[in-house]
NUSEBA-671738 format. One record per residue (C-alpha): residue in one letter; y, z, x. Coordinates in steps of 0.02 Angstrom, whole numbers. Each point is the difference from the previous one (the first is absolute). Layout:
# NUSEBA-671738
@type->A, y->Y, z->Z, x->X $
...
END
This chain:
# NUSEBA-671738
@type->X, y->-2549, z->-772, x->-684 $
@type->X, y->111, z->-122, x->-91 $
@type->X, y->145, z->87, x->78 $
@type->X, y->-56, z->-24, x->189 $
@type->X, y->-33, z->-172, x->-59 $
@type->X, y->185, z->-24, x->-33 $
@type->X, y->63, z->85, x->149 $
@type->X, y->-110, z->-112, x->110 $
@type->X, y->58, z->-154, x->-93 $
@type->X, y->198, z->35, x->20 $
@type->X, y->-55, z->50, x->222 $
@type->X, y->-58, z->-186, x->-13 $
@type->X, y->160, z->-63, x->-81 $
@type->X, y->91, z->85, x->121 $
@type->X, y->-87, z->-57, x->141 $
@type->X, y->95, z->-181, x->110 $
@type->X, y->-173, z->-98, x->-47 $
@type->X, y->-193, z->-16, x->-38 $
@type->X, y->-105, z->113, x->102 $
@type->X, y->-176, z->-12, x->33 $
@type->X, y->-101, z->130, x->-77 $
@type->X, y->-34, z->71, x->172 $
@type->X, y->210, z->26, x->19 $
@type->X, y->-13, z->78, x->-185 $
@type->X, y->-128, z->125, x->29 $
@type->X, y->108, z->52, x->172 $
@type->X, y->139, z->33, x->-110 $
@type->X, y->-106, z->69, x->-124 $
@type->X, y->-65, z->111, x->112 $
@type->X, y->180, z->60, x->57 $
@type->X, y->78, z->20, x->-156 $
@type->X, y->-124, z->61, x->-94 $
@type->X, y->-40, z->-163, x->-122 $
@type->X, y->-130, z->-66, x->-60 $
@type->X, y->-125, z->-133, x->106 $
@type->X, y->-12, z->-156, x->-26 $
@type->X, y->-163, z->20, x->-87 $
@type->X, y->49, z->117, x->-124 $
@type->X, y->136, z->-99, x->-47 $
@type->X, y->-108, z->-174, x->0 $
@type->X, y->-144, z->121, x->-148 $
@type->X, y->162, z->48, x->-87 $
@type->X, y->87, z->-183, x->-6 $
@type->X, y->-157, z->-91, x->-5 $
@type->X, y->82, z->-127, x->106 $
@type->X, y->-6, z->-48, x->158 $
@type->X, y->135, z->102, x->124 $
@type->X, y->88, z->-154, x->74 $
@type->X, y->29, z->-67, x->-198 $
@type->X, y->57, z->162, x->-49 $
@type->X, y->122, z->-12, x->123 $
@type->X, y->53, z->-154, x->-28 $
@type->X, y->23, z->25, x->-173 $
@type->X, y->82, z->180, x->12 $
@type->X, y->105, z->-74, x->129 $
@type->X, y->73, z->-143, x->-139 $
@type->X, y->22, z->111, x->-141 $
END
């Protein structure tokens, strides 16, 4: 699990902003990530501040 995690974290450094969970789980869908709610249980954070704070490491 921890390794879909990771993959889905770098897509959303990759990505030209923020997306709404509802853009997420489109790409999710398409590439074959994980949703936004998976990745909210894993992170036990909310998906806009993970972003925000994947996006400033």
């Amino acid at each position: 699990m921890k390794e879909y995690f990771e993959k889905a974290i770098q897509r959303m450094k990759s990505l030209n902003g923020i997306v709404s969970e509802e853009e997420w789980n489109k790409i999710a869908k398409e590439e074959n990530f994980l949703s936004s709610e998976s990745i909210k249980y894993i992170s036990k954070k909310d998906f806009i501040t993970l972003q925000e704070e994947v996006r400033a490491s």
